[in-house]
C-alpha positions, 0 to 999 in steps of 0.5 A, spaced: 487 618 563 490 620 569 492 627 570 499 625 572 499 621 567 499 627 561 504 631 565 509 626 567 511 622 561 515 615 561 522 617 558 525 611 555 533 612 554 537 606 550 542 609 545 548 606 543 554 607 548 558 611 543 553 615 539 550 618 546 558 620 549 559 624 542 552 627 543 552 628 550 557 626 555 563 630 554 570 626 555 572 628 562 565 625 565 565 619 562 573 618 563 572 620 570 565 615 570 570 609 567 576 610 573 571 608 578 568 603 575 575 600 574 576 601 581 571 598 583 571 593 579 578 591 581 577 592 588 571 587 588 575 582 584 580 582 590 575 582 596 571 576 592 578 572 591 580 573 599 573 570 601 574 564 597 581 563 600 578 564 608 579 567 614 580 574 612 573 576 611 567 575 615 561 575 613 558 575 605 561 578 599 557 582 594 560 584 588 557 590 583 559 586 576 555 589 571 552 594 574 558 599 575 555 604 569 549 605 572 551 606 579 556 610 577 552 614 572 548 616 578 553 618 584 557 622 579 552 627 579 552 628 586 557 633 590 559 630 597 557 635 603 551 638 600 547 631 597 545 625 600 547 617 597 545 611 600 547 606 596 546 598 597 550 592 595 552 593 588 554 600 589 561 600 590 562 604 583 557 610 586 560 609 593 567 611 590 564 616 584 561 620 592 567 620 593 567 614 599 575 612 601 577 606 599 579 605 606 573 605 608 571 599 604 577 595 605 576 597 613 569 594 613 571 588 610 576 586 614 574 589 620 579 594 621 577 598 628 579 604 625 573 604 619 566 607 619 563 601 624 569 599 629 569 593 627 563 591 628 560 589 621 564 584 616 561 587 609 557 592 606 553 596 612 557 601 612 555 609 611 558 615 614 550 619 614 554 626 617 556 626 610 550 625 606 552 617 606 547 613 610 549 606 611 546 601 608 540 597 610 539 590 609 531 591 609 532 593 602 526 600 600 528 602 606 533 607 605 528 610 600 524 612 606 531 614 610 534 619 604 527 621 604 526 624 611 533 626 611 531 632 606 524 633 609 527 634 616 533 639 612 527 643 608 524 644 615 530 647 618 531 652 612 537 648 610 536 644 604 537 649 598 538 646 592 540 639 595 538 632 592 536 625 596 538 618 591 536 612 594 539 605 589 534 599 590 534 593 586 528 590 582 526 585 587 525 592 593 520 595 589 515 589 591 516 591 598 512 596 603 517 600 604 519 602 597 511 603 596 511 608 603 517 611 602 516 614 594 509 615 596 511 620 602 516 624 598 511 624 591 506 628 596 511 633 598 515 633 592 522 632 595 527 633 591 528 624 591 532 620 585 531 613 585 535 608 581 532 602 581 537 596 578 533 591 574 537 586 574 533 580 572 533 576 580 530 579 587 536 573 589 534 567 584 526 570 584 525 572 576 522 579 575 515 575 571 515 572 579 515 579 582 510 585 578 504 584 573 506 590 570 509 590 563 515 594 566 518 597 572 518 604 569 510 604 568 509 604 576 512 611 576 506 615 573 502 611 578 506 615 584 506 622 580 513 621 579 517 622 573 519 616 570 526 614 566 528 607 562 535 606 560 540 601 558 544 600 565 550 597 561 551 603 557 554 608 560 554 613 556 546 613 556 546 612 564 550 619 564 545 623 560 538 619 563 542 621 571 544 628 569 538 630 567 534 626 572 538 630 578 538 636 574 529 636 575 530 634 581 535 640 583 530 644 579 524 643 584 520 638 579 520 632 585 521 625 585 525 622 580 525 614 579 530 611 573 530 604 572 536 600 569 535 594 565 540 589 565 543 583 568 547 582 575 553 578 572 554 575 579 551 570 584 547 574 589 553 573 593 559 569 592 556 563 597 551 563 591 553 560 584 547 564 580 545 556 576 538 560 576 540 565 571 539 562 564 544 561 560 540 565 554 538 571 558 546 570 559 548 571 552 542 576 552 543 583 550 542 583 558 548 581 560 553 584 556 558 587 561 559 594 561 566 594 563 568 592 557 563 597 553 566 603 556 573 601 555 570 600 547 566 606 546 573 610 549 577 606 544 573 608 538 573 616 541 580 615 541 580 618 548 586 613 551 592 610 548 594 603 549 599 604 554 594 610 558 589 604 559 596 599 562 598 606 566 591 607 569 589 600 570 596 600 574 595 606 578 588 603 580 591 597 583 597 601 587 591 605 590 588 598 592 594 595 594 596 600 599 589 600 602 589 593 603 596 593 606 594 598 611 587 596 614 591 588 615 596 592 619 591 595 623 588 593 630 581 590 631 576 591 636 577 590 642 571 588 647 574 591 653 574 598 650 569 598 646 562 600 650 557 596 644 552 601 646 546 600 640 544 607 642 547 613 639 548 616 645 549 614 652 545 619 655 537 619 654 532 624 654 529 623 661 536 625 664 538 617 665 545 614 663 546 607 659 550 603 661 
């Protein structure tokens, strides 16, 4: 047996929501988690509704519907202005838990020239990387190598601390050599790296038995060095504790860290796809249970809010998307006479040449 294998064992986190709250989640974690994920539930609900309506939004919607307790779990364990996020398509929950305003969602989506991209992109491709936030790439496993090189280039300026990189992947990017390159490379220098990858089932319509011989993802842990973490990605109490601790080792000096979710993408790959690939038995799997509902259940059974605190809080959340929306559809557009549309991060290159 492989040394690492000894040393790095698969840990397998799969508890009932409500028992693994009452153990290790406290009410205020999990309240706080279940707030974003309504936001953000709530706000993708209306994005998908404006882009089946037409003319409003440009370019694909991709919605999080069932991955909200996974994506969330994660970012509520990182602090804005020390770590670093990058998230992909299905992430609005972790965006908003990084504390990603909902301006700049709406802003990107309706192309707001005041958002994070000027306009310049109609959906998901936005990031803030000044603020530990780099935008989403479409290449997808790259932003393993991205995160990865933003904390080796902190380590070498003497700024890293006690810093953490995540990097959010879906099943389909772990087949890719980016995601191979990238996880090698932070495994070797043991950065202090979390990434999740979200076992939806579906690399868009191709089945995960289409995809890796292994008899699951996590497996593929020991082969990098790294320590490998499985857990129920519709419980969000189980997604807490498996996240909370992964970040912790991360914090601690104990290297990469890489968390698989198992669950199903209740959603199309986007809303131009009706998602008839998926079977309707995987559907009504234990798969495809939704993990709204199950957070709002294990709340309920707690007793941690009444009745009318779920209509106040559902209530508060919509008047915060509405006011977002309302005021990015008063803002202006681009303008191509002012905008310069330079792909350059300056204008003034290396050799003392200026773009024009």
């Amino acid at each position: 047996m492989l040394r690492s294998q000894k040393a790095l064992p698969i840990v397998t986190v799969k508890t009932p929501a409500a028992a693994s709250t009452k153990k290790h989640s406290a009410k205020e974690s999990f309240l706080k988690a279940y707030r974003h994920m309504l936001s953000a539930r709530l706000l993708e609900d209306r994005l998908a509704a404006l882009y089946r309506a037409g003319g409003k939004i440009v370019g694909g919607v991709y919605l999080g519907r069932g991955q909200e307790a996974f994506s969330v779990a994660l970012a509520v364990q990182l602090k804005k202005g020390r770590d670093i996020y990058a998230g992909l398509i299905r992430d609005q929950a972790g965006r908003l838990a990084f504390g990603e305003p909902l301006l700049d969602t709406t802003r990107t989506y309706l192309g707001s020239a005041l958002g994070p991209m000027r306009g310049r992109d109609g959906n998901i491709h936005r990031g803030r990387p000044k603020e530990g936030m780099p935008a989403m790439i479409s290449h997808l496993g790259t932003t393993i190598s991205v995160v990865s090189g933003m904390l080796l280039a902190r380590r070498l300026q003497g700024r890293l601390e006690d810093a953490v990189g995540a990097a959010t992947i879906g099943d389909g990017a772990t087949s890719t050599g980016a995601f191979h390159e990238g996880l090698n490379m932070a495994a070797v220098e043991k950065l202090p790296l979390v990434v999740a990858i979200a076992n939806n089932q579906f690399a868009y319509s191709t089945p995960t038995n289409r995809q890796f011989a292994c008899t699951d993802l996590v497996d593929r842990a020991r082969g990098y060095g790294v320590e490998g973490y499985k857990v129920d990605g519709t419980d969000l109490g189980a997604c807490l504790e498996v996240f909370e601790n992964a970040v912790k080792r991360a914090r601690q000096g104990h290297g990469p860290q890489m968390i698989v979710g198992t669950l199903l993408r209740l959603s199309g790959h986007g809303e131009h796809d009706d998602a008839s690939y998926i079977p309707p038995v995987m559907r009504q799997s234990d798969l495809g249970r939704d993990c709204l509902p199950m957070s709002e259940q294990t709340i309920r059974s707690n007793k941690w809010l009444t009745e009318s605190e779920f209509d106040s809080l559902r209530i508060e959340v919509l008047q915060e998307i509405d006011q977002a929306f309302a005021q990015t559809m008063q803002e202006p557009a681009p303008d191509a006479y002012k905008e310069t549309w330079s792909s350059f991060s300056t204008l003034e290159l290396a050799e003392g040449w200026q773009v024009r």
